[in-house]
Backbone bond lengths (Angstrom), bond angles and torsions (degrees), N, CA, C in turn:
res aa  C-N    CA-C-N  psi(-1)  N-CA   C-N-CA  omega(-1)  CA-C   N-CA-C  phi
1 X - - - 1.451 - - 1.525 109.71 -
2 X 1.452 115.08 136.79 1.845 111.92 175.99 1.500 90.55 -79.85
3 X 2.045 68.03 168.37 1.687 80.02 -175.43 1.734 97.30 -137.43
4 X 1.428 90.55 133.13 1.735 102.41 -178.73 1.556 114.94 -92.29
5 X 1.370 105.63 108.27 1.396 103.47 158.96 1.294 141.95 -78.44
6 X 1.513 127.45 126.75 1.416 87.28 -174.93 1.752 83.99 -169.46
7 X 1.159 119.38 149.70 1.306 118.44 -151.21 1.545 142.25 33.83
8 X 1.121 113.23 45.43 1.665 123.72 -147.52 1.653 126.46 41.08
9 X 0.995 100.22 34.24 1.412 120.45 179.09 1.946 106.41 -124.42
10 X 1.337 94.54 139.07 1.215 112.74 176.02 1.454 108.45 -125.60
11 X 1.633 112.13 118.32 1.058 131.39 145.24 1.882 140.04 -119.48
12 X 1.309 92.93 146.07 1.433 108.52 -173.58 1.395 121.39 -96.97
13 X 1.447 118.99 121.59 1.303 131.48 -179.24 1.587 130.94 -152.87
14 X 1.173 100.30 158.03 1.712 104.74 -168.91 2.023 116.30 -39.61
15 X 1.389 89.04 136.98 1.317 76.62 167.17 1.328 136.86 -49.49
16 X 1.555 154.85 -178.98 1.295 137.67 173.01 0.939 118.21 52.10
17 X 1.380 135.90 0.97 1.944 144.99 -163.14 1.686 92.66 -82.65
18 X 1.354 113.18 113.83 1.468 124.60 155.11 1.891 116.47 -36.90
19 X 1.274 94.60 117.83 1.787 91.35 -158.27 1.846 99.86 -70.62
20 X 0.999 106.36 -24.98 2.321 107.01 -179.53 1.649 89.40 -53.16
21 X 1.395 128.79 -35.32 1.230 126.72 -158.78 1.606 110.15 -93.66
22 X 0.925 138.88 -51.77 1.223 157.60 118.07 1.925 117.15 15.15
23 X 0.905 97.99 -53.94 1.549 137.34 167.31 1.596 110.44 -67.05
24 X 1.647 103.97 -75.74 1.855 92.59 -174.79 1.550 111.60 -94.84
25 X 1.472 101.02 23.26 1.680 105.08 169.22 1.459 121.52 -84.84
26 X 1.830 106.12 -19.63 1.370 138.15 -176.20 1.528 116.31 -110.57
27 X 1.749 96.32 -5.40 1.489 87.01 158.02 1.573 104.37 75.03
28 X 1.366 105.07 32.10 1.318 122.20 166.32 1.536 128.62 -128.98
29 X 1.056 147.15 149.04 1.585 135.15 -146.43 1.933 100.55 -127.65
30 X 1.071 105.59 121.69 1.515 92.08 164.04 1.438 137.81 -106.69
31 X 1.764 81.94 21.58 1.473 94.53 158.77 1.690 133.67 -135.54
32 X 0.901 114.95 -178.43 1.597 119.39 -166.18 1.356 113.81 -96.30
33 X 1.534 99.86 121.75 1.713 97.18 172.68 1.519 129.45 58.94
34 X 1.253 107.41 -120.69 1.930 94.38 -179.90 1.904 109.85 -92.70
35 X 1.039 93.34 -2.85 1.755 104.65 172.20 1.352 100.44 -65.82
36 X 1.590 139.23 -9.45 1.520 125.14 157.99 0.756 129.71 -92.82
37 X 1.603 109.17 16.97 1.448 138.51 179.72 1.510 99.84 -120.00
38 X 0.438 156.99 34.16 1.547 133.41 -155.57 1.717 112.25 144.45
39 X 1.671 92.04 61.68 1.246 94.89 178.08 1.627 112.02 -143.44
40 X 1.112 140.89 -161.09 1.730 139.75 -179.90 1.456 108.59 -90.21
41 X 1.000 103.76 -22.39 1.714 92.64 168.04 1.769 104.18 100.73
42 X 1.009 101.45 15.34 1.789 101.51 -148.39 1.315 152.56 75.00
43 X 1.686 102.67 40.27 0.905 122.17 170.02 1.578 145.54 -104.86
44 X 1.705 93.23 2.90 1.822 105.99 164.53 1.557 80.85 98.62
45 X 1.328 148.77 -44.97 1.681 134.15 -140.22 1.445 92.79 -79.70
46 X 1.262 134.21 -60.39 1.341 120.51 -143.93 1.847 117.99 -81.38
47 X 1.557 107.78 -33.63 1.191 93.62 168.92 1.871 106.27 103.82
48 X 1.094 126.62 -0.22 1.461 115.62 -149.69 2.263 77.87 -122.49
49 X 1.044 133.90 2.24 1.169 107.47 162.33 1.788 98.85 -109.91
50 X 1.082 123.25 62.77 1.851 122.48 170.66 1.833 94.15 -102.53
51 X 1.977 68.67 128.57 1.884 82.92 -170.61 1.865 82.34 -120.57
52 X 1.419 103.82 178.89 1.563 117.85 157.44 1.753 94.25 -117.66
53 X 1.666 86.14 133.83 1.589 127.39 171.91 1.075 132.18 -84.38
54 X 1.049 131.30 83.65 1.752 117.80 175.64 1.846 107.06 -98.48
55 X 1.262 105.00 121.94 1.585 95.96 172.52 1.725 102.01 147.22
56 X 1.277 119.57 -171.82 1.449 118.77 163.25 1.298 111.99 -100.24
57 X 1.426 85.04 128.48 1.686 103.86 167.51 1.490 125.64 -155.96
58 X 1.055 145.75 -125.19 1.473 131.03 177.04 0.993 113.75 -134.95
59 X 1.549 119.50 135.70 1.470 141.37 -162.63 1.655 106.86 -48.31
60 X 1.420 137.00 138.69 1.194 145.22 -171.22 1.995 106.83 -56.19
61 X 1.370 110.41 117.50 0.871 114.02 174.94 2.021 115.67 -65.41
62 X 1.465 109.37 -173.23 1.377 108.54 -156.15 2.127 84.11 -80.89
63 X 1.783 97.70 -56.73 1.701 113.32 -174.46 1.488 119.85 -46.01
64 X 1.628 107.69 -19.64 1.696 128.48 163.25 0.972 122.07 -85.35
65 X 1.649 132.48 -34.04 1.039 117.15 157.65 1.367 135.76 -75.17
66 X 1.439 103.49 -40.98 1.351 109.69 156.44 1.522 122.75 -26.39
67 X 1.418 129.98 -46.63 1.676 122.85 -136.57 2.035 64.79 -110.26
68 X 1.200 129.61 -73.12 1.606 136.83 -171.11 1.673 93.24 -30.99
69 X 1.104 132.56 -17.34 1.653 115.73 -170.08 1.651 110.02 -93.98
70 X 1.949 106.28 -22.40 1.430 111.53 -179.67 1.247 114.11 -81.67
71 X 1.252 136.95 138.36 1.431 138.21 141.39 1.687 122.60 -1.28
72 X 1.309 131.76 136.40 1.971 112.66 -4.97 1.711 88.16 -79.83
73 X 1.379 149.89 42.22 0.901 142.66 132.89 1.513 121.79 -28.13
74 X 1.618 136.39 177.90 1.241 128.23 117.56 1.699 108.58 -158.53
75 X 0.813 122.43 117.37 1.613 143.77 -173.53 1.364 110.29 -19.02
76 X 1.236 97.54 -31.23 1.617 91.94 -168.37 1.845 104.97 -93.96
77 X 1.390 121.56 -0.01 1.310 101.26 172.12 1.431 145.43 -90.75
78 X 1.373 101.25 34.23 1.489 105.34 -178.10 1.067 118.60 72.79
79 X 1.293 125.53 -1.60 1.753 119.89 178.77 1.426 114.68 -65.10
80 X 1.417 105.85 178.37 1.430 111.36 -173.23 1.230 98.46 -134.39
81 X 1.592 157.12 173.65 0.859 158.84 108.78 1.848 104.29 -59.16
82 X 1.444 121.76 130.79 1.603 132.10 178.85 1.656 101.29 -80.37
83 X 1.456 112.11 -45.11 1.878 99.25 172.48 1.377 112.02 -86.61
84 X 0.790 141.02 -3.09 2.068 137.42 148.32 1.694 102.11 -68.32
85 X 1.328 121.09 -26.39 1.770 102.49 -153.18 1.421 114.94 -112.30
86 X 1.400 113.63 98.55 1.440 118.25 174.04 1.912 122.23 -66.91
87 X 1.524 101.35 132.50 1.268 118.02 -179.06 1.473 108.58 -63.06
88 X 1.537 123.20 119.55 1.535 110.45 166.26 1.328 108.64 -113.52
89 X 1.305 106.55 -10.95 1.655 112.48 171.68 1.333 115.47 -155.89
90 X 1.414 124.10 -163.74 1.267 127.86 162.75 1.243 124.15 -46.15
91 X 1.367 120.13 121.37 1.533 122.00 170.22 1.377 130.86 -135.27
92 X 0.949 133.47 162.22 1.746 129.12 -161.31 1.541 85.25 -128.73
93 X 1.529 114.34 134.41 1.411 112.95 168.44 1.460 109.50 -148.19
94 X 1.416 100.44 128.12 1.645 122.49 162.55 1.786 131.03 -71.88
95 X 1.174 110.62 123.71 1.207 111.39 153.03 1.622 144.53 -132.86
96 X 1.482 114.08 115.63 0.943 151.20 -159.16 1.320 122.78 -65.99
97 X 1.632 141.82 132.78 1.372 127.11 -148.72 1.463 99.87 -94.45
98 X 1.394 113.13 174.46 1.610 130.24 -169.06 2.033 95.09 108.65
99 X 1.247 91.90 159.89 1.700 122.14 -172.31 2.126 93.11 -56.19
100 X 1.521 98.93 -56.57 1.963 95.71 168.52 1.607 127.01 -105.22
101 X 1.626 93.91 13.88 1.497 102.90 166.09 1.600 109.51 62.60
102 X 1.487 96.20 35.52 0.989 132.82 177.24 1.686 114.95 -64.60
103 X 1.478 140.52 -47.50 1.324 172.46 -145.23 1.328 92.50 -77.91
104 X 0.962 161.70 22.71 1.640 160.35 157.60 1.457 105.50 -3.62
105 X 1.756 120.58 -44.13 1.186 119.25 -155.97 1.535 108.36 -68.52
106 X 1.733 113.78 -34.93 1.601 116.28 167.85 1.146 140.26 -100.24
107 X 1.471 131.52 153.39 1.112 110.65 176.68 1.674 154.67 -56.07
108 X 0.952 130.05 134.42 1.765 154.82 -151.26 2.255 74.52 -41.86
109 X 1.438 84.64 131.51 1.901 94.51 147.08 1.201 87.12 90.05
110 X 1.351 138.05 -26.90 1.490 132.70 -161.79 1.678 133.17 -91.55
């Protein structure tokens, strides 16, 4: 079974397991502030659960790249969307401050 890191917490879950799910199954949020309120539910549109990924998981879909290329997005930062990104293995994941955790430039929590 992989294992998701992600706030000094380690959790374990099925392979292929949608990581947004993974996340609020453990009672963990991958998003900021009222964005866990006020988000798509898991549907790729809104943008406010983009984490950074380290680990195996599955190549960026078309509906992820798409929404990661708009504002305050920008394509090139390595983000992930957590309900687009299936677990294939162990992964360590960051999340980064702003309303879609958007802020890449500082450090995670801050």
């Amino acid at each position: 079974m992989p294992t998701v890191t992600f706030r000094d917490r380690e959790i374990e879950c099925e392979t292929g397991a949608i990581l947004r799910e993974v996340l609020l199954k453990a009672d963990m949020s991958p998003h900021n502030g009222r964005a866990t309120l006020l988000n798509c539910s898991g549907h790729g549109t809104c943008g406010t659960c983009a984490v950074e990924v380290t680990g195996d998981v599955n190549a960026r879909g078309r509906r992820e790249s798409v929404r990661l290329s708009v504002p305050p997005h920008d394509a090139d930062s390595n983000l992930r969307l957590a309900c687009q990104t299936r677990v294939h293995g162990d992964v360590a994941v960051n999340k980064y401050p702003g309303f879609w955790g958007q802020h890449t430039d500082r450090d995670p929590e801050s």
